[in-house]
N, C-alpha and C positions, 0 to 999 in steps of 0.2 A: 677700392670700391668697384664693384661688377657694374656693365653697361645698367643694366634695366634700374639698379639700385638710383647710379646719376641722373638718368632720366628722371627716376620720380621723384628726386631732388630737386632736378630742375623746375619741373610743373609743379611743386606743391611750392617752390619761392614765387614764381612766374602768377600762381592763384594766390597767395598771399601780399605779395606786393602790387600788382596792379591792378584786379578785383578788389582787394581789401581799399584801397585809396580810391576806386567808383563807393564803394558802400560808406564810405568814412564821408567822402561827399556829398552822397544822401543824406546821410544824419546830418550831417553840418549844416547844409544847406536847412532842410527842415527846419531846424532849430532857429536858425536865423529869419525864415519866413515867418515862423508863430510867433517873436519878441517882434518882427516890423509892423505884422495887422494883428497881435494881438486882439486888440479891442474890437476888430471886426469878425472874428471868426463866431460863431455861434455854436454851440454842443455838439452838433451832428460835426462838424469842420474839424472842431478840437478833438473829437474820436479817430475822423481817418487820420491826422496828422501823429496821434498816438500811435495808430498802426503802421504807417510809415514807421516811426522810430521803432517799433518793435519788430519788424519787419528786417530793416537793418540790423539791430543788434543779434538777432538770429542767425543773418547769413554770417556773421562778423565773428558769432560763434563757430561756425560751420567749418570756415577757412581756419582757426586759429587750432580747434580741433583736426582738421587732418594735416594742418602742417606737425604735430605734435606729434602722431601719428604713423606721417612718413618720418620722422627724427626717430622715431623706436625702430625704425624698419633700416634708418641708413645708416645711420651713430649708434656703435653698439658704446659705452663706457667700458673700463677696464674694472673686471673683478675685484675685490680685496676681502679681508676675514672681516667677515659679520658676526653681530651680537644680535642672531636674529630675535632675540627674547625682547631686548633694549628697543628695539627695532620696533617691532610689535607693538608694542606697548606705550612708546613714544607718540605713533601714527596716529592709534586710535586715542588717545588723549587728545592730541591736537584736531583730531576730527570734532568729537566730542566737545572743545572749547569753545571750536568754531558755529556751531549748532546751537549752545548755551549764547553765546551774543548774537546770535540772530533776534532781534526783537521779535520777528513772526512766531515763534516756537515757545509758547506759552508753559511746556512740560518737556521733558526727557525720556526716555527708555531706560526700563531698567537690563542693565547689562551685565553680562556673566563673561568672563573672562579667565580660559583657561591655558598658561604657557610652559613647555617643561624649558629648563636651559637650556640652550644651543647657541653656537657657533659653528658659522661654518665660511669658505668663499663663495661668491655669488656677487652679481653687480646690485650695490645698496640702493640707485635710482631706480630699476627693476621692480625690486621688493616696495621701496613705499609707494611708489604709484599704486602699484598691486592694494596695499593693503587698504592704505587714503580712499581709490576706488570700489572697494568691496564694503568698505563701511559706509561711504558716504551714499552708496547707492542702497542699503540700509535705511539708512536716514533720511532718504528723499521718501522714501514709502511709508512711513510713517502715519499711521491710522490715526485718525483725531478720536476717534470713538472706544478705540480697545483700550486695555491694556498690552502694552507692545514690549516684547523685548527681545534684545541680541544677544546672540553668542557666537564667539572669538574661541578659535581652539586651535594653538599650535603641537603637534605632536609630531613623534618621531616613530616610525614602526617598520622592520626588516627593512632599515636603511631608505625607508621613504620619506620625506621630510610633507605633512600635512597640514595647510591652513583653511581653515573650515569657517565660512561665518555662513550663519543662519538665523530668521527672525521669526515673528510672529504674527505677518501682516498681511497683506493681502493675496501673493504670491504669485507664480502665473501657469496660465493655463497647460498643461502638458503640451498640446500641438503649436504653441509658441517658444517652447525651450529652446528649439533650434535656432531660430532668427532673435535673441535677444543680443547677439554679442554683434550682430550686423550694424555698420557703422550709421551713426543718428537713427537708430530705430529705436524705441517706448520702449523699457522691458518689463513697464506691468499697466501696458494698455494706458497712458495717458497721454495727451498730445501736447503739453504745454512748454513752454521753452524750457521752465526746469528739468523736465525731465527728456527732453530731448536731446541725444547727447552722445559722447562718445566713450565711457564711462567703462562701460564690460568686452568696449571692441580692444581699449586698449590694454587689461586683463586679459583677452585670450592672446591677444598679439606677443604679451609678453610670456604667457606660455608658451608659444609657439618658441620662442627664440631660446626658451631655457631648456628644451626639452621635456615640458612641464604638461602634467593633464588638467583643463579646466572642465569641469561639471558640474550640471546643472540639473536643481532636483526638490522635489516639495519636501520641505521642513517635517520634522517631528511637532515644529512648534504652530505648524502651521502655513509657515508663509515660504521664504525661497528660501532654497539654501545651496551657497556656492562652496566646491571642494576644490583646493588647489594642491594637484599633488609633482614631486619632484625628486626622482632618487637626488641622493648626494652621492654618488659617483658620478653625477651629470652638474656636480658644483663642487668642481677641482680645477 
């Protein structure tokens, strides 16, 4: 592992462990001051006391996201043959599952999914963050008022291996394309803890490492649409 690598190994445990245990504190503490005077706090009290806890599990996000972060930057995994079709297809199932048991999520998207066969090597932790990432951020956008839908497109063309998702939703503004993949920045302008996040930072990071192009571009559908492109002469 190269100097600057262990360094930022060391700081992102050193911000994990002993920040994370100040902020775990805070909550803690919190929690136990609103069950002692429950009965005394009145609406206005029992709101900061919310914000405190929300406040906490924010930053708790924050660390837990860049240690993950710097692990794609320190820890690379060893390659092996992938079924990237299996692959695919498994992820966004499992996103999708996950989305259907959310009681908040009253409907679905309807989804178009297109994969030709492939196999190929490449690291499989890589790929489904990639893809879990690209869909779920997808489905954080989510219009309650449209009709919404995704499309998943694995293709292969002059030895370039291409995963394309794009939606139908609200999409962003062209002079924001640049700074969506910036770590905890909105990528379609909202500011709340779900979507603040590290979601497209660690999509380009893992372009970065594969040799891999990420782009970012308004939909035919309307809304965003992310291209992830990759020779397979650069996954051997």
């Amino acid at each position: 592992m190269e100097g600057n690598d262990l360094k930022l190994q060391e700081l992102s445990y050193a911000v994990s462990h002993d920040l994370g245990s100040a902020i775990r504190g805070v909550d803690q503490l919190t929690n136990l001051l609103e069950q002692d005077i429950s009965h005394k706090l009145n609406e206005k009290e029992r709101y900061w006391m919310q914000l405190i806890r929300n406040s906490a599990e924010r930053a708790q996000g924050m660390i837990d996201g860049l240690t993950l972060y710097t692990r794609l930057s320190t820890q690379t995994p060893p390659k092996r043959l992938i079924d990237l079709t299996d692959l695919v297809r498994n992820t966004v199932n499992g996103c999708m599952q996950k989305f259907r048991d959310n009681p908040q999520n009253d409907r679905e998207p309807e989804l178009q999914i297109s994969l030709v066969d492939l196999e190929l090597i490449g690291v499989p932790e890589h790929w489904l963050m990639l893809v879990k990432e690209l869909v779920n951020n997808a489905l954080d956008f989510m219009p309650s008022d449209v009709h919404y839908k995704i499309c998943i497109a694995l293709t292969v063309d002059e030895d370039v291996v291409s995963l394309v998702v794009e939606d139908s939703g609200k999409g962003v503004a062209q002079d924001r394309l640049p700074h969506i993949i910036k770590p905890f920045s909105s990528s379609r302008e909202q500011d709340d803890l779900q979507h603040f996040g590290m979601g497209l930072s660690y999509c380009a990071r893992i372009a970065q490492l594969n040799g891999a192009i990420l782009q970012f571009s308004r939909s035919s559908l309307g809304g965003l649409k992310v291209s992830y492109q990759v020779p397979l002469r650069g996954l051997e």
